[in-house]
Legacy VTK file of the C-alpha trace (Angstrom):
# vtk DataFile Version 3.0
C-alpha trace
ASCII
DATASET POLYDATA
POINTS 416 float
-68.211 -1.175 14.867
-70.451 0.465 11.720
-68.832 -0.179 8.623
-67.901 3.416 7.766
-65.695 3.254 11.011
-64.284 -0.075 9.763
-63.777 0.534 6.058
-61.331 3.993 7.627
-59.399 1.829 9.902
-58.466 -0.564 6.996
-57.811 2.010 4.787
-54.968 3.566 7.331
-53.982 0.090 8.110
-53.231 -0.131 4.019
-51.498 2.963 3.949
-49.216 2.258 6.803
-48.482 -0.889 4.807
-47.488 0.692 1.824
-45.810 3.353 3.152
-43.750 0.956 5.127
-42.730 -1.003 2.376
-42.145 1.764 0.097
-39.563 3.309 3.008
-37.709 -0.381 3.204
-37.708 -0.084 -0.496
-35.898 3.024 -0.237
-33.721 2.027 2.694
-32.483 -1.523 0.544
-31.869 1.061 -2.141
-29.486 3.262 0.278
-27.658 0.254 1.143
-27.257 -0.810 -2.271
-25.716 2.736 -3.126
-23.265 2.588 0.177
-21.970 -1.083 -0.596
-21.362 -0.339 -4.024
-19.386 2.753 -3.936
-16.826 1.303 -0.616
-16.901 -1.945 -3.508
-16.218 0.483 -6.458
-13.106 2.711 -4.273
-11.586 -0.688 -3.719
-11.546 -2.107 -7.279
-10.606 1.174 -8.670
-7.592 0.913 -5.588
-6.902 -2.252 -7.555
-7.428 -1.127 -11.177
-4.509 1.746 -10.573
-2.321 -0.938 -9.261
-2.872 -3.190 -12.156
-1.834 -0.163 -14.534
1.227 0.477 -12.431
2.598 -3.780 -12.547
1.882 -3.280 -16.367
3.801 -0.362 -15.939
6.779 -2.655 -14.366
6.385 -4.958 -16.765
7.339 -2.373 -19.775
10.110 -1.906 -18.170
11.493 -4.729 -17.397
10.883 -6.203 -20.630
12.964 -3.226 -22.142
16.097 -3.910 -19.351
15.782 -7.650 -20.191
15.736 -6.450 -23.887
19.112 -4.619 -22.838
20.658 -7.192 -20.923
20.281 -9.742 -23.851
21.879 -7.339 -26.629
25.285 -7.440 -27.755
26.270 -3.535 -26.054
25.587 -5.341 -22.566
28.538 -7.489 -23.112
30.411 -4.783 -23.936
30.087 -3.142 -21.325
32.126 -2.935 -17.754
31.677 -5.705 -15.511
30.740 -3.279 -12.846
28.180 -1.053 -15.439
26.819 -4.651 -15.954
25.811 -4.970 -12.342
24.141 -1.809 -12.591
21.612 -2.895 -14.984
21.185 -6.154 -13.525
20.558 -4.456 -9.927
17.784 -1.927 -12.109
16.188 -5.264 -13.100
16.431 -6.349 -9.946
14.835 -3.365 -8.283
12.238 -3.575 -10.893
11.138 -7.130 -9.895
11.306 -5.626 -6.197
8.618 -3.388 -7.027
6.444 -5.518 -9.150
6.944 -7.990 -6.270
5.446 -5.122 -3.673
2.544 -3.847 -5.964
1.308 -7.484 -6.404
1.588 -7.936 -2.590
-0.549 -4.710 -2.269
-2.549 -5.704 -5.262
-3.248 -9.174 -2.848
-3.914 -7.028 -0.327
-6.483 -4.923 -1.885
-8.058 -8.340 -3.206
-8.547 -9.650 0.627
-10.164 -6.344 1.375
-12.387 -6.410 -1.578
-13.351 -10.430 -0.494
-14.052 -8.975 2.846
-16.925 -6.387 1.376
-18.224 -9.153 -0.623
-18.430 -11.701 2.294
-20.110 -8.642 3.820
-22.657 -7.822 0.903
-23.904 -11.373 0.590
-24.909 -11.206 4.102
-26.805 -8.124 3.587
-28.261 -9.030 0.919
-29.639 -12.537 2.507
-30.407 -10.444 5.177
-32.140 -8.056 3.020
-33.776 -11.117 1.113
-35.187 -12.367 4.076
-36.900 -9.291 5.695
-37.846 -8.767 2.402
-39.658 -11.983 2.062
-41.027 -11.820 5.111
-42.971 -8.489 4.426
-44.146 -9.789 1.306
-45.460 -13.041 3.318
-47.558 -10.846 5.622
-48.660 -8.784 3.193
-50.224 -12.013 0.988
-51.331 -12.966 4.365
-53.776 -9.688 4.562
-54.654 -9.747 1.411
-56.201 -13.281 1.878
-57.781 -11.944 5.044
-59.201 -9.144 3.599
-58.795 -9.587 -0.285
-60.693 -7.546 -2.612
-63.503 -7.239 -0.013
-61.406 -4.656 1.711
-60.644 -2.660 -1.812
-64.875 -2.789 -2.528
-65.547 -1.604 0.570
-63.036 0.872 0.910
-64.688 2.764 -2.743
-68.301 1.747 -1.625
-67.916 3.619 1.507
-67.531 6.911 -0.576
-69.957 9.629 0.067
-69.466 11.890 -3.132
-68.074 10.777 -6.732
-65.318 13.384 -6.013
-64.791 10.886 -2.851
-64.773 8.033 -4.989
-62.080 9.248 -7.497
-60.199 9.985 -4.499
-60.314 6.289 -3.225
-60.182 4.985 -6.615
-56.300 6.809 -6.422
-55.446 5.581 -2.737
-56.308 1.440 -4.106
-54.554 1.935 -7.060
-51.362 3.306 -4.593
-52.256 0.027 -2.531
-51.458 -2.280 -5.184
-48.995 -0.441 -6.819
-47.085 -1.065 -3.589
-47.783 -4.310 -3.444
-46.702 -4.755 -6.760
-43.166 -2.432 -5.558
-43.133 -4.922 -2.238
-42.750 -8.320 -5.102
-40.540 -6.870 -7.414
-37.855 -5.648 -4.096
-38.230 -8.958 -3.622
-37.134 -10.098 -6.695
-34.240 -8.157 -6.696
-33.344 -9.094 -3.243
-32.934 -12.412 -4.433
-31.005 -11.221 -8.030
-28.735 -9.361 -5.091
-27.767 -12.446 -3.149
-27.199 -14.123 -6.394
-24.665 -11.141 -7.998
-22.978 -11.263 -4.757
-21.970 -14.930 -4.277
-20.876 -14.525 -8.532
-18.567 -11.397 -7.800
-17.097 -13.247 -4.621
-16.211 -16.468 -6.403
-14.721 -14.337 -9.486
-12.745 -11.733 -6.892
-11.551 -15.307 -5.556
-10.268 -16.554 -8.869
-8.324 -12.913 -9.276
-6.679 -13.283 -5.840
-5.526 -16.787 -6.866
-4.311 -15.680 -10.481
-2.186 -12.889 -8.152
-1.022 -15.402 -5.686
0.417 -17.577 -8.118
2.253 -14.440 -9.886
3.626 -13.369 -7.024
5.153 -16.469 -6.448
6.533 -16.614 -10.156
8.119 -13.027 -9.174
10.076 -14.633 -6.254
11.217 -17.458 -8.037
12.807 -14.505 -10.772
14.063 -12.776 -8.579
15.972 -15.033 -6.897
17.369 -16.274 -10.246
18.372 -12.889 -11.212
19.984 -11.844 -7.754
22.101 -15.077 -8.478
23.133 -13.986 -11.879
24.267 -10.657 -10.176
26.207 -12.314 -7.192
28.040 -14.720 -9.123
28.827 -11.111 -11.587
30.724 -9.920 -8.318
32.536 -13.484 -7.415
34.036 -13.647 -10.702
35.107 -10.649 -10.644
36.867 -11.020 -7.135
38.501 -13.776 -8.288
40.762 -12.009 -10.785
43.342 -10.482 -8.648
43.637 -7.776 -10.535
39.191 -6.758 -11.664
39.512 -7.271 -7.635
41.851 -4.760 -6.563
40.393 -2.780 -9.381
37.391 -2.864 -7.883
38.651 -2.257 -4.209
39.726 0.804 -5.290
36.695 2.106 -7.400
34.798 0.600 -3.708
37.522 3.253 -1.237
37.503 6.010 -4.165
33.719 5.794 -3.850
33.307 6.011 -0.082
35.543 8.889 0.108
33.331 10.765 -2.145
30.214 9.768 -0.547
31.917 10.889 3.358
32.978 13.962 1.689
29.067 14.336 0.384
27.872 13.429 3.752
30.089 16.309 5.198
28.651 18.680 2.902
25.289 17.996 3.173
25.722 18.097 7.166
27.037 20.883 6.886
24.172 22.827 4.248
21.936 21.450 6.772
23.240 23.235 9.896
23.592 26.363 7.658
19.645 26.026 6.787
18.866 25.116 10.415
20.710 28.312 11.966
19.017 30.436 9.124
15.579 29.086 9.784
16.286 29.880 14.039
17.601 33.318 13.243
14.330 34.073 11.413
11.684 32.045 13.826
13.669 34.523 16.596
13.370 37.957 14.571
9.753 37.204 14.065
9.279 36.609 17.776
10.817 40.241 18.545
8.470 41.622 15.831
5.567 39.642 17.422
4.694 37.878 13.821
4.153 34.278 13.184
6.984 32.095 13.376
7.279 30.016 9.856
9.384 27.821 8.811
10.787 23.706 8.599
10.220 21.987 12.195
14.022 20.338 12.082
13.558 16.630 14.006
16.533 15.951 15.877
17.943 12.771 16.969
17.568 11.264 20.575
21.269 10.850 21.038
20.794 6.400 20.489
21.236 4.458 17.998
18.884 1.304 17.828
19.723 -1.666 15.172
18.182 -1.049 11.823
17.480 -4.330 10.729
17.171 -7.466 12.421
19.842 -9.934 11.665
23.281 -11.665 12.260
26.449 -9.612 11.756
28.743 -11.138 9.119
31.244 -8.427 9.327
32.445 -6.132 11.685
34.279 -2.537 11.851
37.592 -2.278 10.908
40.693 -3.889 9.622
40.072 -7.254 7.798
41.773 -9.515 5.589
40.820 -10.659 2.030
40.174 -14.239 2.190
42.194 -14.975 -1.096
44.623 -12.097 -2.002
45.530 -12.072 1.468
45.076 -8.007 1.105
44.747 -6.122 4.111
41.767 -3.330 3.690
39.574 -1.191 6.268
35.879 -1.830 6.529
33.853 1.223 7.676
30.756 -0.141 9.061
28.990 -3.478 9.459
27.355 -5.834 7.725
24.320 -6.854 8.725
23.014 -10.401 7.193
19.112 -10.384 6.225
16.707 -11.795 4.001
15.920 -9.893 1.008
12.974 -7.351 1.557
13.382 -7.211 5.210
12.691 -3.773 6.500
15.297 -1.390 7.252
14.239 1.204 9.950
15.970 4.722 11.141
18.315 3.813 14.003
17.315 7.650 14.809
15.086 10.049 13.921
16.497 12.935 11.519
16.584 14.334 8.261
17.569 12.503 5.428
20.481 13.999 3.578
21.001 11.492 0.861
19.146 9.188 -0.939
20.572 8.231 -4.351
22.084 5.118 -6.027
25.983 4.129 -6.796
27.973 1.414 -7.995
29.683 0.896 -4.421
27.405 1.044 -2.159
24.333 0.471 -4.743
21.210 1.952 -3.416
21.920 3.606 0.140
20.264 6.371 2.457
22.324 8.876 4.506
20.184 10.354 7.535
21.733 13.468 10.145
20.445 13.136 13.507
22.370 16.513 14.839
25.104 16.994 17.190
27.785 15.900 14.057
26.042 12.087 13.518
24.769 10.409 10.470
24.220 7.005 9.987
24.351 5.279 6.371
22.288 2.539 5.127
23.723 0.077 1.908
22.648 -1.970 -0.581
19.018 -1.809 -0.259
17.099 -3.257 -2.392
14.585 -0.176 -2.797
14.125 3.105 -0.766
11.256 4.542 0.422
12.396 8.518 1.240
13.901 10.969 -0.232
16.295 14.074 0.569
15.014 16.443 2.976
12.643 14.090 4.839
11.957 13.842 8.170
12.265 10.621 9.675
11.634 9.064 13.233
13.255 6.346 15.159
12.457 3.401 13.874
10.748 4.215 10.821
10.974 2.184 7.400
13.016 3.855 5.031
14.070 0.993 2.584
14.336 -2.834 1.958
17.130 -4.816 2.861
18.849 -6.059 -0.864
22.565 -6.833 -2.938
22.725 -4.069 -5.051
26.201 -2.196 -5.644
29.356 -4.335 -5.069
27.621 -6.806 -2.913
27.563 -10.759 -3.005
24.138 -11.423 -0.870
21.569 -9.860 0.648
22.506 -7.501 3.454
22.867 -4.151 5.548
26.305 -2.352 5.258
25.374 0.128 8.248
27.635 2.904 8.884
28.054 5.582 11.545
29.796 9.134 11.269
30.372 11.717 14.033
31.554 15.246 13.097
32.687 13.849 9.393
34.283 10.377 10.756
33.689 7.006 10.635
33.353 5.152 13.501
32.643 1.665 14.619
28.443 1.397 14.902
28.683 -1.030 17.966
30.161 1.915 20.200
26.446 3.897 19.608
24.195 1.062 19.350
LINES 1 417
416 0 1 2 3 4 5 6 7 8 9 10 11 12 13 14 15 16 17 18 19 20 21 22 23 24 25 26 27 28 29 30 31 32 33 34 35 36 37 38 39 40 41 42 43 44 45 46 47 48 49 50 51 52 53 54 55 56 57 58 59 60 61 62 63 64 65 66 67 68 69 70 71 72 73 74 75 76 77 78 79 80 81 82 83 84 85 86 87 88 89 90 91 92 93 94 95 96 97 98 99 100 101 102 103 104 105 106 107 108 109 110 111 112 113 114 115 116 117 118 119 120 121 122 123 124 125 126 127 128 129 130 131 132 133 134 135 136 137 138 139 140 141 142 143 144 145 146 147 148 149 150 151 152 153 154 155 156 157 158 159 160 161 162 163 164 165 166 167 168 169 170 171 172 173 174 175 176 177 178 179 180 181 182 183 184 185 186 187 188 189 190 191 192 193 194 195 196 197 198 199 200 201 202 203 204 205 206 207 208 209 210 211 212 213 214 215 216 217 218 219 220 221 222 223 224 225 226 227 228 229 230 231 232 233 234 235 236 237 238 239 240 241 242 243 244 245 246 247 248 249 250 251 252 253 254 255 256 257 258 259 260 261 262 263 264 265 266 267 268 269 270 271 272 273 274 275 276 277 278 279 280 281 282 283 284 285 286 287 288 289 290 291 292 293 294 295 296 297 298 299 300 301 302 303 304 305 306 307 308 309 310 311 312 313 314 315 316 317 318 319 320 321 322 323 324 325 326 327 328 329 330 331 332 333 334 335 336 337 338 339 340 341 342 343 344 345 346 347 348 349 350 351 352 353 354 355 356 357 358 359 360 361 362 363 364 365 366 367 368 369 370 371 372 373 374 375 376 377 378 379 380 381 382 383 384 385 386 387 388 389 390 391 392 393 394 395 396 397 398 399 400 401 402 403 404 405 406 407 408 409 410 411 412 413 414 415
């Protein structure tokens, strides 16, 4: 081989070289920019829940501000349990955006897990180009650069080869310093995991601080309710602010039902009027029920339908649904799908959800401890729409699950 044809080979061999290392360059680059954007959507995920707890926080500290002035004993035993059941919700909430916050933090751990492992990986292919790149250079060395700008026929030629060395080592010097970061990567990595580690502890530990609260203040607000049943008369009193309530709230119900078969005609006249006028058919898709009720919470029942007897007063009083014993926080689901009618909060039945299925049936849900839609919403069987809680005139966590056809109660076991 004559050493013109030589000194051209090792020249493309070179420029392969460096062009391969200056794509990998640009490839570990591209990763870099991927990892830390997924990295940055999740922390940001976390930095708008962190606004939002110190958002609970505010305003809790203002209820407990409240609760601890000298109007708040003044007031109504029963406007008392509102305001510890708004504390209550409050803690509810803080309770699910740390859980979600703990949740985001496991995610986060996940990508950083992941990114170390690049990065090594990274590291080490990295390391390994550099290795066979010293390797040619102690094979060829500088003889390869001399002969590469003594094989030049013109000075033109030599400027020009003069350029393509100094592109050589200029990748060679690009190949070290990827290298070096590589191995400031891996290093960055393993830091941010073990600090995202100590924030997921710090959160873990809060959350468990919320619990213990909240148990402590849904105490406070049961034994509100027990001392006030035990005065015959706050307890009768309260039976029939409780009856006084539920009439209103069936009389709501009716109403509503009603409004919503009004809107549901209207919205068929028009969908058939634009068929006969061959225009688009607009318009709310009403969901309708399928005609059974499935349980919307699992859990024991502690009392049933109908007549029952007050365990001290001896009072004889009608219960219109059925309680349904569950922990706090356990879901509550649609026991068909619908459209929700109500969603609100009252002293009686504290917060509760109201949902028409069609054909004249609505189901009621009591007591929860948050809800999670609102009036007009379609829901499907078996959907979450709230949290089982003990807010309203309640003395522990549970359901109070009713069931209403054509504007009357009736017992929930007969559809379930």
């Amino acid at each position: 081989m004559n050493n013109k044809k030589f000194v051209r080979i090792v020249a493309v061999v070179l420029a392969i070289l460096m062009l391969l290392s200056v794509a990998m360059i640009a490839i570990s680059a591209l990763a870099d920019v991927s990892s830390s954007a997924s990295s940055r959507a999740t922390q940001a995920q976390i930095d708008k829940l962190k606004a939002e707890k110190r958002d609970f926080e505010r305003e809790k500290r203002e209820i407990t501000s409240k609760i601890n002035s000298i109007e708040f004993e003044r007031l109504k035993e029963i406007e008392k349990k509102e305001v510890l059941d708004e504390r209550i919700m409050l803690t509810g909430l803080e309770i699910d955006n740390i859980n979600e916050t703990i949740s985001q933090y496991n995610t986060l751990i996940r990508e950083k897990e992941y990114d170390i492992i690049v990065a090594q990986n990274r590291e080490e292919a990295q390391l390994q180009r550099y290795k066979t790149r010293v390797r040619d250079m102690e094979e060829n060395g500088i003889i390869s650069y001399l002969e590469i700008l003594f094989g030049s026929t013109s000075f033109s030629d030599l400027l020009a080869r003069i350029d393509f060395v100094s592109d050589i080592m200029r990748a060679d010097e690009n190949s070290y310093n990827a290298l070096q970061k590589a191995r400031r990567d891996t290093l960055t990595a393993k830091d941010e995991l073990e600090v995202t580690k100590v924030e997921l502890e710090e959160e873990l530990s809060y959350v468990e601080e919320l619990k213990t609260e909240l148990e402590e203040q849904l105490e406070e607000a049961h034994a509100l309710i027990k001392k006030m049943e035990e005065d015959i008369n706050t307890e009768r009193a309260l039976h029939q602010q409780v009856v006084a309530e539920e009439d209103r709230v069936q009389k709501e119900i009716n109403a509503a039902v009603a409004e919503l078969a009004r809107l549901q005609e209207a919205e068929r006249q028009a969908r058939l009027r634009a068929i006969r006028n061959n225009q688009p058919s607009t318009g709310t898709t009403w969901v309708s029920g399928t005609g059974e009720l499935m349980w919307p919470v699992s859990g024991t029942v502690s009392s049933e339908f109908g007549i029952r007897t007050h365990p001290v007063f001896g009072d004889r009083r009608m219960h219109n649904g059925i309680d349904i014993g569950a922990r706090h926080g356990t879901n509550v689901v649609a026991a068909d799908s619908g459209t929700v009618i109500t969603s609100t909060y009252n002293s009686s039945y504290g917060n509760y959800i109201v949902i028409s299925h069609g054909s004249g049936v609505t189901t009621l849900y009591a007591h929860l401890s948050s809800r999670s839609v609102s009036v007009n919403a379609s829901v499907t069987k078996g959907q979450v729409i709230g949290l089982v809680g003990s807010t309203g005139i309640s003395t522990g966590p549970h359901l109070h699950f009713e069931v209403s056809v054509n504007g009357s109660r009736v017992n929930p076991r007969t559809k379930l």
